[in-house]
mmCIF file of the C-alpha atoms, coordinates in Angstrom:
data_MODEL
# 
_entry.id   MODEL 
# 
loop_
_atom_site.group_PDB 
_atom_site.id 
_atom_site.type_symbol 
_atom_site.label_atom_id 
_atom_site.label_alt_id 
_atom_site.label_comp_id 
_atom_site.label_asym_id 
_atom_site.label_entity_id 
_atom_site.label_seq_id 
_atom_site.pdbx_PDB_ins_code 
_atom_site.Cartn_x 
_atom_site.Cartn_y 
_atom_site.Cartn_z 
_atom_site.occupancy 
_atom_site.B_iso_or_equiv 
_atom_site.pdbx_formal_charge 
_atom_site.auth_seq_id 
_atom_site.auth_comp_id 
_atom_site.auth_asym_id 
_atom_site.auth_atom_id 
_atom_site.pdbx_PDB_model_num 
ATOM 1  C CA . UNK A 1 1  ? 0.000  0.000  0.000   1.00 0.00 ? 1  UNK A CA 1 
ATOM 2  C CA . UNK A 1 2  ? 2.704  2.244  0.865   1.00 0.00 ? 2  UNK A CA 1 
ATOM 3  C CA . UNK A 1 3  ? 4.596  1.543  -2.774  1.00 0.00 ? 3  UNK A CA 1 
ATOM 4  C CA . UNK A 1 4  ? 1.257  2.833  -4.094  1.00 0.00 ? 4  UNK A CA 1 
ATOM 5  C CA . UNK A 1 5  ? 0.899  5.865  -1.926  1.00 0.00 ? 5  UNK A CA 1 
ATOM 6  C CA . UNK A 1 6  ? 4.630  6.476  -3.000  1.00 0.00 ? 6  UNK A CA 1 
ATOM 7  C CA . UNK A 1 7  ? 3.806  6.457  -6.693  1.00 0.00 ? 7  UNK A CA 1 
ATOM 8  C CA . UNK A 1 8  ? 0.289  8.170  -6.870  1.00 0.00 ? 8  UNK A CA 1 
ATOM 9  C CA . UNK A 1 9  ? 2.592  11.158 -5.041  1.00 0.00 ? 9  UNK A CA 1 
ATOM 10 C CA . UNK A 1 10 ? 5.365  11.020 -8.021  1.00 0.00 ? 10 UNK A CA 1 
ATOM 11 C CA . UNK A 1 11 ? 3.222  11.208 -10.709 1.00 0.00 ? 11 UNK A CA 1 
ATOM 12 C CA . UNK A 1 12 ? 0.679  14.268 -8.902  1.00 0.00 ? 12 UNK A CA 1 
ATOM 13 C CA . UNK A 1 13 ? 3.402  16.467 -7.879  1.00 0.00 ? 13 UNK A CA 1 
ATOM 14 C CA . UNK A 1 14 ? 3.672  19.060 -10.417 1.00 0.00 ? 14 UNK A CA 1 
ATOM 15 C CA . UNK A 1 15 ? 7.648  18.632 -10.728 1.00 0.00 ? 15 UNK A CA 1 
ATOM 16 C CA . UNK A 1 16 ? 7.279  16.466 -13.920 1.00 0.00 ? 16 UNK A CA 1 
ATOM 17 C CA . UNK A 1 17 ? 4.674  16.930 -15.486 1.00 0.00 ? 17 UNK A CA 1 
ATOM 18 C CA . UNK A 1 18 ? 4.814  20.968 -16.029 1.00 0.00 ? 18 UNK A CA 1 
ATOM 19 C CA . UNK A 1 19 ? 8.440  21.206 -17.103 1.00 0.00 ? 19 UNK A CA 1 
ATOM 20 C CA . UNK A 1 20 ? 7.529  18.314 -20.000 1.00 0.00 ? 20 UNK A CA 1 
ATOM 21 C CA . UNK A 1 21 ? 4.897  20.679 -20.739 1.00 0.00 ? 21 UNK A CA 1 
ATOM 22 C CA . UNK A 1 22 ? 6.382  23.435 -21.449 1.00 0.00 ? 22 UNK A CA 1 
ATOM 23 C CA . UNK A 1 23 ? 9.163  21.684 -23.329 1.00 0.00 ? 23 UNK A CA 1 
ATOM 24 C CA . UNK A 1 24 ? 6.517  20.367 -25.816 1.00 0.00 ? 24 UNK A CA 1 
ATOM 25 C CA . UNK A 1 25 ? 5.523  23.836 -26.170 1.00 0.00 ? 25 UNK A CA 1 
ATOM 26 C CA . UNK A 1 26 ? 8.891  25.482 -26.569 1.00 0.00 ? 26 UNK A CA 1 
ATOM 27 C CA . UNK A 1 27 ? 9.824  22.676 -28.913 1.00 0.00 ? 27 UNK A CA 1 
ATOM 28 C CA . UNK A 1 28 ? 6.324  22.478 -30.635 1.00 0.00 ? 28 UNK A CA 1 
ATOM 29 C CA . UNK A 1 29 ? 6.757  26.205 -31.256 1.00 0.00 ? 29 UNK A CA 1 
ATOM 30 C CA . UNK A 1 30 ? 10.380 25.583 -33.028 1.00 0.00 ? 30 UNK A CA 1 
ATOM 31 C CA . UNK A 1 31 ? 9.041  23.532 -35.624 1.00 0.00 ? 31 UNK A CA 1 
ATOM 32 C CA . UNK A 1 32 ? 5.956  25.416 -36.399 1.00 0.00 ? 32 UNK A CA 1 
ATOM 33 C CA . UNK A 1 33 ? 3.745  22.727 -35.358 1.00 0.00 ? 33 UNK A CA 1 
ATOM 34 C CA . UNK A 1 34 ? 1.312  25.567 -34.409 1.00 0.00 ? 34 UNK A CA 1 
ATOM 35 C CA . UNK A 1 35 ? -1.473 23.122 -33.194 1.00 0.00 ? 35 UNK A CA 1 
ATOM 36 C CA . UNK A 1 36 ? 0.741  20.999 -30.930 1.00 0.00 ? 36 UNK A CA 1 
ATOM 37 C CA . UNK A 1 37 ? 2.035  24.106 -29.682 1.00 0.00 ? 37 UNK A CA 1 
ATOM 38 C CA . UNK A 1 38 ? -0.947 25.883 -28.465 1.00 0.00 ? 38 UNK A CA 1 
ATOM 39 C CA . UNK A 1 39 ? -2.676 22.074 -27.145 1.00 0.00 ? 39 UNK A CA 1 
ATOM 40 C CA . UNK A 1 40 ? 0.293  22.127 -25.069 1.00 0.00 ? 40 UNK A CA 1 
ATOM 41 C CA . UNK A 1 41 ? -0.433 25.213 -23.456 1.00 0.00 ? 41 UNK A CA 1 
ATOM 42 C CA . UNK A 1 42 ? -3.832 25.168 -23.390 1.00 0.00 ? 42 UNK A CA 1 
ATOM 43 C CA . UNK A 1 43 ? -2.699 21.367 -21.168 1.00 0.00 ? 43 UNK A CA 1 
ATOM 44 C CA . UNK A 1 44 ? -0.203 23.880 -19.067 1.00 0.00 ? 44 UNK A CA 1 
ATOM 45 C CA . UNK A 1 45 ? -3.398 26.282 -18.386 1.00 0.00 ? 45 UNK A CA 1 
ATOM 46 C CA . UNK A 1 46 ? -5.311 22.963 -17.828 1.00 0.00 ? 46 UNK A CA 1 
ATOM 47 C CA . UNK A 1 47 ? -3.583 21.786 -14.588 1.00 0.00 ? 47 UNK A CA 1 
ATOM 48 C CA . UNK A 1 48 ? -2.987 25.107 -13.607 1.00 0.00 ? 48 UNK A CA 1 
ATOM 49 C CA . UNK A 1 49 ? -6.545 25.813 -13.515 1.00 0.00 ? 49 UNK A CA 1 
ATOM 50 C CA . UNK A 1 50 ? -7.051 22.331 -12.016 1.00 0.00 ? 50 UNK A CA 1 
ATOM 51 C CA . UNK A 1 51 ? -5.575 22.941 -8.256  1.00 0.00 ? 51 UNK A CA 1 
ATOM 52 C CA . UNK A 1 52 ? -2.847 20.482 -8.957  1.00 0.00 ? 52 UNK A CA 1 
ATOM 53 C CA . UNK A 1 53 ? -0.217 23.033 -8.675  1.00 0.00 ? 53 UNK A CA 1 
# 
C-alpha cells in the first residue's frame, strides 16, 4: 500500500509533469507545429486551472 501511496505522489506532484509541458511547447513552437504548440499550453493552463499546482 505504501509503494502505491509512494507512486500516486510522483506522478501528482507538479515537478514532472509541467516542465515536460512546457518543453513540448517550446519545442512544438520551433518547428511550427502551431497546433501541438498551443494544445500544449492550453494542457499547461489545464492543470494550472485544475488545483494540482
Amino acid at each position: 500500500m505504501q509503494e502505491l501511496t509512494t507512486v500516486r505522489r510522483g506522478l501528482t506532484d507538479p515537478f514532472l509533469p509541467v516542465p515536460a509541458l512546457a518543453l513540448l511547447a517550446v519545442a512544438a513552437g520551433a518547428l511550427d507545429a502551431a497546433v501541438l504548440c498551443w494544445a500544449s499550453v492550453g494542457a499547461l493552463a489545464g492543470y494550472a486551472l485544475s488545483g494540482s499546482v
